[in-house]
C-alpha positions as CSV (number, residue, x, y, z in Angstrom):
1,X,-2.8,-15.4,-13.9
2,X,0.2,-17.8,-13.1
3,X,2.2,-16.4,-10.4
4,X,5.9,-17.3,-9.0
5,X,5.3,-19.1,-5.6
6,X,8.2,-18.5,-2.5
7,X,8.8,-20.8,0.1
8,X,9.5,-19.1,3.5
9,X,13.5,-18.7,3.5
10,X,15.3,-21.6,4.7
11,X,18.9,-22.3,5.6
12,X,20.8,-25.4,6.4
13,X,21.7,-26.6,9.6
14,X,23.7,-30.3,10.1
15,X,23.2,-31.4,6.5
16,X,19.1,-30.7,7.6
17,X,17.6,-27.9,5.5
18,X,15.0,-26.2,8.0
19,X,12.3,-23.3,7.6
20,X,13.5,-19.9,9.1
21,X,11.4,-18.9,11.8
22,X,9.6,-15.3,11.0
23,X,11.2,-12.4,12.4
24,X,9.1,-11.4,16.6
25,X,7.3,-8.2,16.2
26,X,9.6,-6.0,18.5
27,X,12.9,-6.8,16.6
28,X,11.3,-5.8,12.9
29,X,10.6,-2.8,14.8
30,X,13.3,-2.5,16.4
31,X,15.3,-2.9,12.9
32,X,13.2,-0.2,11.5
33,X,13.5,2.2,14.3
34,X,17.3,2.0,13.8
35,X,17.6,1.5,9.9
36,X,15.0,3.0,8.0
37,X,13.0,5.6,10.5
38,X,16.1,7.5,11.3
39,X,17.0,7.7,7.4
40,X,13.8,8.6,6.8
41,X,13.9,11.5,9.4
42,X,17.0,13.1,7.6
43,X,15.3,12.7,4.4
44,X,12.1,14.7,5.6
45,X,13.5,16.6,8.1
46,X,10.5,16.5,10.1
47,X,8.5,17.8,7.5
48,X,6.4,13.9,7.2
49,X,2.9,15.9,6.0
50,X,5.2,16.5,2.5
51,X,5.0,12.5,2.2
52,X,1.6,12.0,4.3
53,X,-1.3,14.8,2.8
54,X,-4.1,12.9,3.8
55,X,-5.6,14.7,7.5
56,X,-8.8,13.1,9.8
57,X,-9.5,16.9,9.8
58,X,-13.2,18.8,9.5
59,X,-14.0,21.4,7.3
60,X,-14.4,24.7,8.3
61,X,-14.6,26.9,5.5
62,X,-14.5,27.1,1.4
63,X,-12.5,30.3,-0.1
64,X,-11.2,31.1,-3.9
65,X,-8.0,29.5,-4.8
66,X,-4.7,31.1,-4.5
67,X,-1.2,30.3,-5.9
68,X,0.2,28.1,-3.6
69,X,-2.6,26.2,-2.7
70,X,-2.7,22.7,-2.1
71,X,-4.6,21.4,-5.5
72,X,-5.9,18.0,-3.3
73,X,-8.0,20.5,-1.6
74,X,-10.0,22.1,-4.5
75,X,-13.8,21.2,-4.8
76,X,-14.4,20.6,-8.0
77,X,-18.1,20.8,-7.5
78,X,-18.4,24.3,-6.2
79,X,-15.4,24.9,-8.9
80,X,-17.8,23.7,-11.8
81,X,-21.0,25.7,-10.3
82,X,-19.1,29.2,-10.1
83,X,-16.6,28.4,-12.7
84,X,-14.3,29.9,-11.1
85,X,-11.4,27.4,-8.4
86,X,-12.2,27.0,-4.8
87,X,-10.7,24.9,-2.5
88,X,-11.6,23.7,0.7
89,X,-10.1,24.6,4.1
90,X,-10.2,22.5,7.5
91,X,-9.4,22.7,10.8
92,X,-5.7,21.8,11.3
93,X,-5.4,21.0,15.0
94,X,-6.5,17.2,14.9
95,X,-4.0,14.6,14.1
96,X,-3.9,12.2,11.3
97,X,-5.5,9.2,11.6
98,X,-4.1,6.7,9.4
99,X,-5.7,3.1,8.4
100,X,-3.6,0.1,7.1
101,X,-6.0,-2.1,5.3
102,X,-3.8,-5.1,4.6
103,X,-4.0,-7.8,2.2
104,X,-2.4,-10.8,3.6
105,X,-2.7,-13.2,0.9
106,X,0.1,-12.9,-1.1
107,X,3.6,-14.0,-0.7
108,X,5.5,-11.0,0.1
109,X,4.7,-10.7,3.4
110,X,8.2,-10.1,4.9
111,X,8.1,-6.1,2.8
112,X,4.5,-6.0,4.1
113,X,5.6,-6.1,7.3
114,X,8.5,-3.7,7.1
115,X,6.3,-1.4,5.2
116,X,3.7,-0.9,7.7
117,X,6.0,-0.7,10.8
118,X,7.9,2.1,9.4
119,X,5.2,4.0,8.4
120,X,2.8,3.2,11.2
121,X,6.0,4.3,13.8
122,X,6.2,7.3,11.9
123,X,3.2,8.4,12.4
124,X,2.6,7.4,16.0
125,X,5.9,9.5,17.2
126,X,4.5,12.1,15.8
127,X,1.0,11.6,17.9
128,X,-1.2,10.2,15.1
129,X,-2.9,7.4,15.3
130,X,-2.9,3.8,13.1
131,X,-5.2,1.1,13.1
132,X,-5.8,-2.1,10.4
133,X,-8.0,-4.0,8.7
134,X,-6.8,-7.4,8.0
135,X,-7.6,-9.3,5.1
136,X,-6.9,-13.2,4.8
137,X,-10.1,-15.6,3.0
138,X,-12.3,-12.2,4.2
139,X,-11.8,-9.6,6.2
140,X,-10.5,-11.5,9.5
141,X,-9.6,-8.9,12.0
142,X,-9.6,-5.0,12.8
143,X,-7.3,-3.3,14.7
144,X,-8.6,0.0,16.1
145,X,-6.7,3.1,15.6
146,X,-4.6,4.1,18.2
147,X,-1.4,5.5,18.9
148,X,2.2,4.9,20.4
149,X,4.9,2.5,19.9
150,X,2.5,-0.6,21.7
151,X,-0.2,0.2,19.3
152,X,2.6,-0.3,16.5
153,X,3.3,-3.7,17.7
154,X,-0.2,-5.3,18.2
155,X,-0.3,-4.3,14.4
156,X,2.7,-5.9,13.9
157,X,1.2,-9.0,16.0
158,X,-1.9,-9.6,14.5
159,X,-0.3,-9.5,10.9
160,X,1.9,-12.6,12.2
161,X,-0.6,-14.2,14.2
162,X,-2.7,-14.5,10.9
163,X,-2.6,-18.1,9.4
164,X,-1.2,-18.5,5.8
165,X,-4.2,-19.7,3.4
166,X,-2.1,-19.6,0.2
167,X,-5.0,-21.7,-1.8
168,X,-7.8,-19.0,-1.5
169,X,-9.3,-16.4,-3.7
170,X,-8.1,-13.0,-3.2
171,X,-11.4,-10.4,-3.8
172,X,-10.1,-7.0,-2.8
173,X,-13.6,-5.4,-3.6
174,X,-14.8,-7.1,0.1
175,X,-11.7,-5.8,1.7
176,X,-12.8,-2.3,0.6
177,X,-16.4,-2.4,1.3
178,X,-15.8,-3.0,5.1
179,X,-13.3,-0.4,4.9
180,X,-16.0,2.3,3.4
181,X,-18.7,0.7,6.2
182,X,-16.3,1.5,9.0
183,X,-14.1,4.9,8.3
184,X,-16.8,7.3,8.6
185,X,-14.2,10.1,9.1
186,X,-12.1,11.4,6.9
187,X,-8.8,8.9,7.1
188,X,-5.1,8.6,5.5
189,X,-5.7,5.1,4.0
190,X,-2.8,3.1,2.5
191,X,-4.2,-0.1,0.5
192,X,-1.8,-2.8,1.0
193,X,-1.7,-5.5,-1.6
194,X,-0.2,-7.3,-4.8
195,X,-3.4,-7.0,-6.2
196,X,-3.9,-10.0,-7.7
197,X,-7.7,-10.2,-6.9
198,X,-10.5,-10.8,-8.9
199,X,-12.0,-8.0,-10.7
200,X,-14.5,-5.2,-9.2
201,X,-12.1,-3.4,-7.2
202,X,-11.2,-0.9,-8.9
203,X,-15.0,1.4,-8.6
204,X,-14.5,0.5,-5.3
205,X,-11.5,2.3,-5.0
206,X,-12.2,4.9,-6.4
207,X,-15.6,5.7,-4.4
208,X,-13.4,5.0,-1.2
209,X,-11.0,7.9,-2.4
210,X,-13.8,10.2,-2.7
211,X,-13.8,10.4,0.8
212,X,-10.7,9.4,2.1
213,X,-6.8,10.1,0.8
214,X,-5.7,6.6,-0.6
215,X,-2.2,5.9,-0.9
216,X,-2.1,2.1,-3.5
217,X,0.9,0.3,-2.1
218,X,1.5,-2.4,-4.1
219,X,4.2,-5.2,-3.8
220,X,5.4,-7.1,-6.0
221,X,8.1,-9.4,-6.9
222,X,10.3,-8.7,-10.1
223,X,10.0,-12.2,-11.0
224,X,6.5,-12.0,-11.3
225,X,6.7,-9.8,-14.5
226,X,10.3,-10.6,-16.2
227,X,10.5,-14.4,-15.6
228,X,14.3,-15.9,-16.6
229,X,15.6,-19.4,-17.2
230,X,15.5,-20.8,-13.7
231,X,14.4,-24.4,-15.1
232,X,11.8,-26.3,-12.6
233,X,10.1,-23.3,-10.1
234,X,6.5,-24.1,-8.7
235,X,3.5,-21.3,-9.9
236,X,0.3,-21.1,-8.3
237,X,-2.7,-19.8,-10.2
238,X,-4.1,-16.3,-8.2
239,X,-7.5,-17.2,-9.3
240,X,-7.9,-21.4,-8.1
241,X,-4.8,-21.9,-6.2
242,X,-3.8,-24.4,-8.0
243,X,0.0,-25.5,-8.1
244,X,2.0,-26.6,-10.3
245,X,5.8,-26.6,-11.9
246,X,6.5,-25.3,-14.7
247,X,9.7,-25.5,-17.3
248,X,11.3,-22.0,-17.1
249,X,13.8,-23.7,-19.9
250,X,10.3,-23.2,-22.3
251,X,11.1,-20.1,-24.4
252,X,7.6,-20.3,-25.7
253,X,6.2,-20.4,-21.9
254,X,8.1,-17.2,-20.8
255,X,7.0,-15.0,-23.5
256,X,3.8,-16.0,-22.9
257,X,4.0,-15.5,-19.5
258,X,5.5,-12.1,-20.6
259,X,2.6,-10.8,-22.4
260,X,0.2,-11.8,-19.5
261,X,2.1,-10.1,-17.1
262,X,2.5,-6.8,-19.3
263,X,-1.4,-6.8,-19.7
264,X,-2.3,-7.2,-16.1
265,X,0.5,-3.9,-15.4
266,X,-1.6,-1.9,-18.4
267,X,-5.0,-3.0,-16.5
268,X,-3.8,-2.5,-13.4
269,X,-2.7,1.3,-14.0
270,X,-5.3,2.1,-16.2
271,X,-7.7,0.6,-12.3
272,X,-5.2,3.3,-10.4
273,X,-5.9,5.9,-12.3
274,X,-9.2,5.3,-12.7
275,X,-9.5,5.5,-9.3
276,X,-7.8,9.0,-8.9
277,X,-5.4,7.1,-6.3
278,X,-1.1,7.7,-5.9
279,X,0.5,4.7,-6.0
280,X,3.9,3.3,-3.9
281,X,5.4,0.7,-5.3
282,X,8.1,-1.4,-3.4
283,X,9.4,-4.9,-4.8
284,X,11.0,-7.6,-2.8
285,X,15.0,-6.0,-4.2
286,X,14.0,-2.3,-3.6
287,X,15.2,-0.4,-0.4
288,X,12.5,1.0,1.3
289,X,13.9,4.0,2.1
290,X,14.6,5.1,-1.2
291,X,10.9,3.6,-2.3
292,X,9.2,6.1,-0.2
293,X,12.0,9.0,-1.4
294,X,11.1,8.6,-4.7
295,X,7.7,8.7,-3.6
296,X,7.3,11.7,-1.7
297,X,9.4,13.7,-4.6
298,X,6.8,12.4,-7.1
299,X,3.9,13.7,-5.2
300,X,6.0,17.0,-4.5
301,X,6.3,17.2,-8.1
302,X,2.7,16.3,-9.3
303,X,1.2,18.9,-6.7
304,X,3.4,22.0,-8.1
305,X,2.5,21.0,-11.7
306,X,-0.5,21.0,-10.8
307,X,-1.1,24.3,-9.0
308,X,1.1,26.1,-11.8
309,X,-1.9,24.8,-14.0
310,X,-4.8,26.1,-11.9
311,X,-2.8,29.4,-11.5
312,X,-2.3,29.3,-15.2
């Protein structure tokens, strides 16, 4: 698969066109803590566990469903053996411990960034606890979990400190293994990632959200699916690395870069669903705020659906 490549954003300075320098850790923060974190506490009003359902909690007892239940927490095996819905119940004093594992090959690193400070400082004012697994040519660095506004920021740090190795191979599967190797408890775990990869994720995924509640966020830039006359833009194949430019003026190239792109969206649904995972999408134009909104009424939605079945 062909994919659009970006050059870091540059501006002009004495007739000299120069690369902008990335953005320090503390003032994306910063910007977040002032922009989207206070937007995002009016939106929630507190209530961050409507957005977040996954807890590092133990379980403490199994009971027959009710109405009202939370459907994430039926067993399905004990459900099949007494044919008749039970759901699992845990301890609810712990705090959430949250894990980032974070793809850092693609381009988009700039929303990466922004996505994972908002939502790690969300969760750390609220006493949970974060931690990373970063992902360049392998698995290159893990973060422990840990909490506060520091912790945020060493996240933040090591994402940044990470060189760019833009002609590698991207295999997601190996970023997931060490993940399943390593979270032995029960975990909030947000994949990270375009997902261009080679194949063999997507089973891994799925065993992962067996144990753990995986939220998919995948970035993506528009351009990457709906390509328009731009007329000489550089594309780098996700598989070799290879780069090239390519004639955007080519009808004949953009529908065929059309079709590939729409097949890759059906396969990479049909891998999400598969997987039994919930999945945020946020693209290079969207506003994050409104990304995660949307989001968190989806999954609102999708839980009372689903208990009015069960109840049904």
């Amino acid at each position: 698969m062909w994919r659009l490549f970006r050059n870091p954003p540059k501006q002009e300075t004495s007739g000299t066109v120069v690369a902008l320098p990335p953005r320090r850790p503390e003032e994306i923060l910063r910007r977040l803590e002032w922009t989207v974190l206070r937007r995002l506490d009016g939106l929630l009003h507190g209530d961050y566990r409507t957005l977040f359902r996954g807890y590092g909690l133990d379980l403490a007892d199994l009971r027959e469903y009710q109405y009202g239940d939370d459907v994430r927490h039926i067993d399905w095996n004990v459900t099949a053996r007494l044919q008749t819905p039970y759901v699992r119940q845990y301890h609810e004093d712990r705090e959430i411990t949250a894990w980032f594992l974070l793809d850092l090959s693609g381009s988009v690193r700039a929303v990466s960034e922004s996505f994972v400070g908002a939502v790690a400082r969300l969760l750390t004012r609220h006493g949970n606890r974060v931690g990373a697994l970063l992902y360049g040519s392998g698995v290159e660095r893990v973060v422990p979990a840990g909490g506060g506004r520091t912790h945020v920021l060493r996240i933040l740090h090591a994402m940044q400190a990470r060189r760019d190795l833009q002609n590698k191979k991207t295999n997601l599967a190996d970023l997931l293994k060490a993940a399943g190797h390593m979270m032995r408890r029960r975990s909030l775990v947000f994949v990270v990632s375009d997902f261009f990869s080679e194949p063999g994720w997507g089973g891994l995924l799925g065993h992962l959200a067996q144990r753990h509640e995986i939220i998919a966020v995948r970035l993506y830039d528009p351009l990457e699916s709906d390509l328009p006359d731009l007329g000489l833009i550089p594309f780098r194949d996700a598989e070799t690395g290879e780069q090239v430019l390519v004639d955007t003026h080519d009808a004949g190239f953009r529908r065929r870069f059309a079709a590939a792109a729409a097949k890759r969206e059906a396969g990479l649904r049909g891998a999400f669903a598969e997987a039994g995972v919930d999945v945020l999408e946020l693209s290079t134009q969207d506003d994050l705020v409104e990304s995660i909104r949307r989001f968190a009424e989806l999954r609102k939605r999708r839980s009372r659906t689903a208990a009015r079945k069960v109840a049904a």
